[in-house]
C-alpha positions as CSV (number, residue, x, y, z in Angstrom):
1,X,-4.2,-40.0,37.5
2,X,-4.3,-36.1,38.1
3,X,-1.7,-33.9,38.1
4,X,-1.3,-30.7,40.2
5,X,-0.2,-27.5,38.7
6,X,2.1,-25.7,41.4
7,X,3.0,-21.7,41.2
8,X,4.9,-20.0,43.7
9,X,2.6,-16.9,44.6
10,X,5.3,-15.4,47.2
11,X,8.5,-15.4,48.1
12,X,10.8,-17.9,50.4
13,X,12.8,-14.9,51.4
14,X,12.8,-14.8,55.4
15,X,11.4,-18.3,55.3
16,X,12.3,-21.5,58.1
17,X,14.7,-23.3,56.7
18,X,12.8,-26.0,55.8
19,X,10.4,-24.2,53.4
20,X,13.2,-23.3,51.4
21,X,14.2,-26.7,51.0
22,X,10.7,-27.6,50.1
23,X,10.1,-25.1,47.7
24,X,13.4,-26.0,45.8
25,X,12.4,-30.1,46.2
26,X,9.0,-29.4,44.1
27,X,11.2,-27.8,41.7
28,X,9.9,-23.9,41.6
29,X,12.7,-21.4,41.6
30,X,11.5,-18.0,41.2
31,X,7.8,-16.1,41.6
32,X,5.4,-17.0,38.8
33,X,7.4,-20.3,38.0
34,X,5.0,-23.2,37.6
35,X,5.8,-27.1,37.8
36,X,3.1,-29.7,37.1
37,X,3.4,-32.8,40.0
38,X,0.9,-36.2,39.8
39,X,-1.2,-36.1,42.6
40,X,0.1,-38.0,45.4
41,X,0.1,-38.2,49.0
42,X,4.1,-37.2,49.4
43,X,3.2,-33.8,46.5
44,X,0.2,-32.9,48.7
45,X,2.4,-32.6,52.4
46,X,4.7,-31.1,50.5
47,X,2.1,-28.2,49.5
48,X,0.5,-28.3,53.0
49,X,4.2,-27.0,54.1
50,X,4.1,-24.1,51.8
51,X,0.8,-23.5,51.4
52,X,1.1,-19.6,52.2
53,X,3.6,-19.5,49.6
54,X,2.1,-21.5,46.4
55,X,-1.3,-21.6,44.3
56,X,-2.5,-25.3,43.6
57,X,-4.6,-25.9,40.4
58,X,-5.7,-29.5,39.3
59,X,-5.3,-30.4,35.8
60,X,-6.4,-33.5,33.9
């Protein structure tokens, strides 16, 4: 299965609410922090709510 590398590419300050909270749930917590996710369904509406804020790469 694939996995996605995740970096948060701008900040959460002045955000909804929500994209706070979904930032913290895929586990980033400052700018330039990367997490690596498998590629699933629940990972990829996650990163469609923050896409503004995050840089996806795929990995093998």
């Amino acid at each position: 299965m694939a996995k996605l590398k995740i970096t948060q590419i701008r900040s959460a300050i002045k955000r909804d609410e929500k994209q706070k909270r979904t930032i913290c749930a895929l586990g980033l917590h400052r700018l330039h922090h990367s997490v690596v996710h498998p590629d699933n369904p629940q990972i990829r509406g996650m990163i469609r709510k923050v896409s503004h804020l995050v840089q996806v790469e795929e990995i093998q």
